[in-house]
Residue frames as qw, qx, qy, qz and C-alpha x, y, z in Angstrom:
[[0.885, 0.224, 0.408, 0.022, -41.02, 91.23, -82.74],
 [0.660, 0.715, -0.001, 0.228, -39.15, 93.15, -85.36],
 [0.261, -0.881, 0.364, -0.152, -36.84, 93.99, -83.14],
 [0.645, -0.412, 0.642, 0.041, -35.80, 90.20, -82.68],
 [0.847, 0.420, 0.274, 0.174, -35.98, 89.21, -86.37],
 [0.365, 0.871, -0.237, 0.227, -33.41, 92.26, -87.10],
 [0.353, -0.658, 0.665, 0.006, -30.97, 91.00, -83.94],
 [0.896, 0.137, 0.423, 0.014, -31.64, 87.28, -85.47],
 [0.545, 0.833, -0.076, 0.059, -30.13, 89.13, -88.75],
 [0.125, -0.904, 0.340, -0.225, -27.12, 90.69, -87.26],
 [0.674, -0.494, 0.546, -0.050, -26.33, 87.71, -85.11],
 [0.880, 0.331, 0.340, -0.023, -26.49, 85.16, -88.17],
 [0.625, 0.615, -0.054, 0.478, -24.51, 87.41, -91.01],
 [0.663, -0.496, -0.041, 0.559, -22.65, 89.34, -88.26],
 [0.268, 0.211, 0.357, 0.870, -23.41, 92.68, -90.16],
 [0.089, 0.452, 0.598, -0.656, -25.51, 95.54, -89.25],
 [0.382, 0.641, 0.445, 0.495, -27.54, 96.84, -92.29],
 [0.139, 0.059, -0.030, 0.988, -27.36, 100.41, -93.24],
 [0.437, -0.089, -0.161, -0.881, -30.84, 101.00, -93.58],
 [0.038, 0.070, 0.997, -0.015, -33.72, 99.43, -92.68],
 [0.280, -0.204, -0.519, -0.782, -36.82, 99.73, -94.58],
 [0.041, -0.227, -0.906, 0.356, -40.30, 99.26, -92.37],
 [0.165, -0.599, -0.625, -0.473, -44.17, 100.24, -92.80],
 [0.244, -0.264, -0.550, 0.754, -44.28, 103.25, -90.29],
 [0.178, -0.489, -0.315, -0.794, -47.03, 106.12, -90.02],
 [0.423, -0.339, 0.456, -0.706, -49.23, 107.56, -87.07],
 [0.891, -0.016, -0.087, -0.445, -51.35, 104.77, -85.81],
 [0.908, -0.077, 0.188, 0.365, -47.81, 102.34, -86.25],
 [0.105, 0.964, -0.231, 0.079, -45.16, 104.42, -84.85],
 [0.889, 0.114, -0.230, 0.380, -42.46, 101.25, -84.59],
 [0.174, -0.906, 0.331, -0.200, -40.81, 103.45, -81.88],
 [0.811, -0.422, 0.405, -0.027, -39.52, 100.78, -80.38],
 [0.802, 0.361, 0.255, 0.401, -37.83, 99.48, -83.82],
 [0.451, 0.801, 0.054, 0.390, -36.44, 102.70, -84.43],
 [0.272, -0.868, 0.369, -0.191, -35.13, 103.57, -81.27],
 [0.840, -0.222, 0.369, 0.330, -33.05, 99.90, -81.74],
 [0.743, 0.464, 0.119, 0.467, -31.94, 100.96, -84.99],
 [0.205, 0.891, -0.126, 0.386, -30.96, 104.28, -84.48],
 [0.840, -0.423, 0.339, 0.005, -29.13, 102.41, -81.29],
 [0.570, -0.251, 0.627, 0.468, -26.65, 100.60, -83.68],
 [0.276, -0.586, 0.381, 0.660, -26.59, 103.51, -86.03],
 [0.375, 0.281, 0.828, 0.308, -29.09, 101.93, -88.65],
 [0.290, 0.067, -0.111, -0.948, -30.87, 104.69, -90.69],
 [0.348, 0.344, 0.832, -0.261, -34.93, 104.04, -90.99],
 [0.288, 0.006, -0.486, -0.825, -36.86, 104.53, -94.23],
 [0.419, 0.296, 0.633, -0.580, -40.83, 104.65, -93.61],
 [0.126, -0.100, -0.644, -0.748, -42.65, 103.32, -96.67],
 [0.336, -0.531, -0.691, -0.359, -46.34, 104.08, -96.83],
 [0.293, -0.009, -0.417, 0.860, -45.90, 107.01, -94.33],
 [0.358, -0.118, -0.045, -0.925, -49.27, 108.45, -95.31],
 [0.538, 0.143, 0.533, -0.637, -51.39, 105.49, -94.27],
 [0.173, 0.064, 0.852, 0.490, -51.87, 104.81, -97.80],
 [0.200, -0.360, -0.235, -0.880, -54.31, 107.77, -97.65],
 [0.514, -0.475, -0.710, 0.080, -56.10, 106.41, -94.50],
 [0.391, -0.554, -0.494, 0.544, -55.27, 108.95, -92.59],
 [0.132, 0.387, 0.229, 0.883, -55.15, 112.12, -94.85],
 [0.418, -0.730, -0.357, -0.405, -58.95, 113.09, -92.92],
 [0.584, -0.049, -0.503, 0.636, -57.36, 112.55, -89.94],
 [0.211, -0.900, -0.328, -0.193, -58.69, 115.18, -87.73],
 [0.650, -0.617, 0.142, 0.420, -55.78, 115.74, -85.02],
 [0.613, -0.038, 0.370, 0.697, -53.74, 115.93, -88.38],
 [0.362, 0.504, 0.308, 0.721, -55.40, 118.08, -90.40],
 [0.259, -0.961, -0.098, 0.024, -55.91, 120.63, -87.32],
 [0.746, -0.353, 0.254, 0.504, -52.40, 120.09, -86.92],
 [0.433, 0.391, 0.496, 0.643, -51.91, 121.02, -90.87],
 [0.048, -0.888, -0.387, -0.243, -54.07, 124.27, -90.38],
 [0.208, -0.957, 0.025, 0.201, -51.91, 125.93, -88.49],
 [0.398, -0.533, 0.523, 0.533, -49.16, 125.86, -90.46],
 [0.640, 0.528, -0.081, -0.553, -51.25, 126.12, -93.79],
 [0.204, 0.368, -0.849, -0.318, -49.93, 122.73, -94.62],
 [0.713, -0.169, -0.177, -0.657, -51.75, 119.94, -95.31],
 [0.771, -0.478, 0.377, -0.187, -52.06, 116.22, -93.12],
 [0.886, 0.105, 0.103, 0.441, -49.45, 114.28, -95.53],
 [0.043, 0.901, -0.009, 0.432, -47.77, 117.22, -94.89],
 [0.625, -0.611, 0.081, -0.480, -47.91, 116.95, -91.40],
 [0.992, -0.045, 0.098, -0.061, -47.10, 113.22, -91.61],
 [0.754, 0.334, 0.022, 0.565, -44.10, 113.49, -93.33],
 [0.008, -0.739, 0.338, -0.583, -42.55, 116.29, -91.24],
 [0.825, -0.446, 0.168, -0.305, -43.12, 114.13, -88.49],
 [0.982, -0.158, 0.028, 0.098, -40.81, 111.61, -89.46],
 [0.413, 0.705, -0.253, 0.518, -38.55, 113.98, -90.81],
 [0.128, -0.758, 0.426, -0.477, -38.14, 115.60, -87.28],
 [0.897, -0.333, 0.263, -0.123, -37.97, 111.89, -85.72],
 [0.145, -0.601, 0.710, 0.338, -34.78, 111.17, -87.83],
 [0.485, 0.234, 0.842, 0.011, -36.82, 108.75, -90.30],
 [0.028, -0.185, 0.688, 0.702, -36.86, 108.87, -94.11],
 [0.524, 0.315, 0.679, -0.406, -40.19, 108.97, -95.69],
 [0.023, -0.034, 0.667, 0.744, -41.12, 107.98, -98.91],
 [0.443, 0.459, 0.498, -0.587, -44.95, 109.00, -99.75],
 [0.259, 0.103, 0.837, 0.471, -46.18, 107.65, -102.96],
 [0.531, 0.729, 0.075, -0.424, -48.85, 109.78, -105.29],
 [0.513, 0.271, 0.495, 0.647, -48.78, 109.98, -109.14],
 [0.105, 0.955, 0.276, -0.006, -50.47, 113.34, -108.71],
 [0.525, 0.487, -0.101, 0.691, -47.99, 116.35, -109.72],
 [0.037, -0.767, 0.137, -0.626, -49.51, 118.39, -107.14],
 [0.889, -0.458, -0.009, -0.014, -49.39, 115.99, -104.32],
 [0.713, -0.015, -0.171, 0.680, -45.33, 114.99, -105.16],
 [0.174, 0.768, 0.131, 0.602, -45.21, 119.07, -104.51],
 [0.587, -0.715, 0.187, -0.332, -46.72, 119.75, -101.52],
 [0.977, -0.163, -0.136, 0.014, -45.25, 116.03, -100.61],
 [0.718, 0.155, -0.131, 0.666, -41.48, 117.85, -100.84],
 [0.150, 0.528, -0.112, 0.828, -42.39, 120.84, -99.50],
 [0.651, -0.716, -0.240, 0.081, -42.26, 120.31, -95.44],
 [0.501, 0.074, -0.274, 0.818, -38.64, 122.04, -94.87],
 [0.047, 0.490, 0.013, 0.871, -40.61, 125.50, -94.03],
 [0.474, -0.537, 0.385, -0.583, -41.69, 124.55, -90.81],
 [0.613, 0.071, -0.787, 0.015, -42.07, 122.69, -87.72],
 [0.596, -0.374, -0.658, -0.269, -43.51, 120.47, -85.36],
 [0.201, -0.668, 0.520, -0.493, -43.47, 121.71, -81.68],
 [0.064, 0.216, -0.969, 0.096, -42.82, 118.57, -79.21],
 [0.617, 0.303, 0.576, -0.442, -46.93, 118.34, -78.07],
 [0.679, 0.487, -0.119, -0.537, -47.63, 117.96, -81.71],
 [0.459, 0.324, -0.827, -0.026, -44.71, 114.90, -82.30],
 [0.030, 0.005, 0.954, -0.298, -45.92, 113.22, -79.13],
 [0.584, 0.313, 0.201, -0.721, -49.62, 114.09, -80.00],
 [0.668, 0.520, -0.403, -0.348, -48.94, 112.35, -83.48],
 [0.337, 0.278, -0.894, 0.094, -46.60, 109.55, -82.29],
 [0.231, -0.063, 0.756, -0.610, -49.40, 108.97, -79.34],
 [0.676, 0.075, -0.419, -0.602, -52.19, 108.28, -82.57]]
């Protein structure tokens, strides 16, 4: 569906956006959107990446989080990282925006991205 409201776009102004913003996270992995954008070269920014804390308990995730002493918005947000998808995770906590920037020190092996994209 989003797929045909973003060609509907395109076709109309006859411009491809740079970016396109969408509500992604395990559970609603909008592969299918993303693999069009990234197709014609749109970047993809995931807002609400954590569920909006729904999924933080997340078993699969936070085993996932354990071995790499990180926790599941952690987890989450490495995930889209290594899928080529911007994530923007929203806290007001200081330690949360912390952890929330600190996923560069590792990563996901492929069972764990298709484990996580298969939610």
């Amino acid at each position: 569906m989003h797929c045909l409201r973003l060609q509907s776009l395109i076709q109309t102004v006859n411009v491809f956006p740079a970016m396109n913003q969408i509500k992604s996270r395990p559970q609603l992995s909008q592969r299918q959107l993303i693999d069009y954008c990234f197709q014609h070269n749109i970047r993809v920014t995931a807002y609400s990446p954590l569920g909006s804390g729904s999924l933080i308990g997340n078993p699969t995730l936070v085993d996932i989080g354990k071995k790499y002493e990180k926790s599941s918005a952690q987890v989450m947000i490495r995930w889209q990282i290594q899928r080529g998808v911007v994530a923007i995770p929203k806290s007001t906590k200081r330690d949360r925006l912390r952890d929330n920037i600190n996923v560069f020190d590792f990563s996901l092996t492929e069972q764990e991205m298709k484990t996580i994209e298969e939610m």
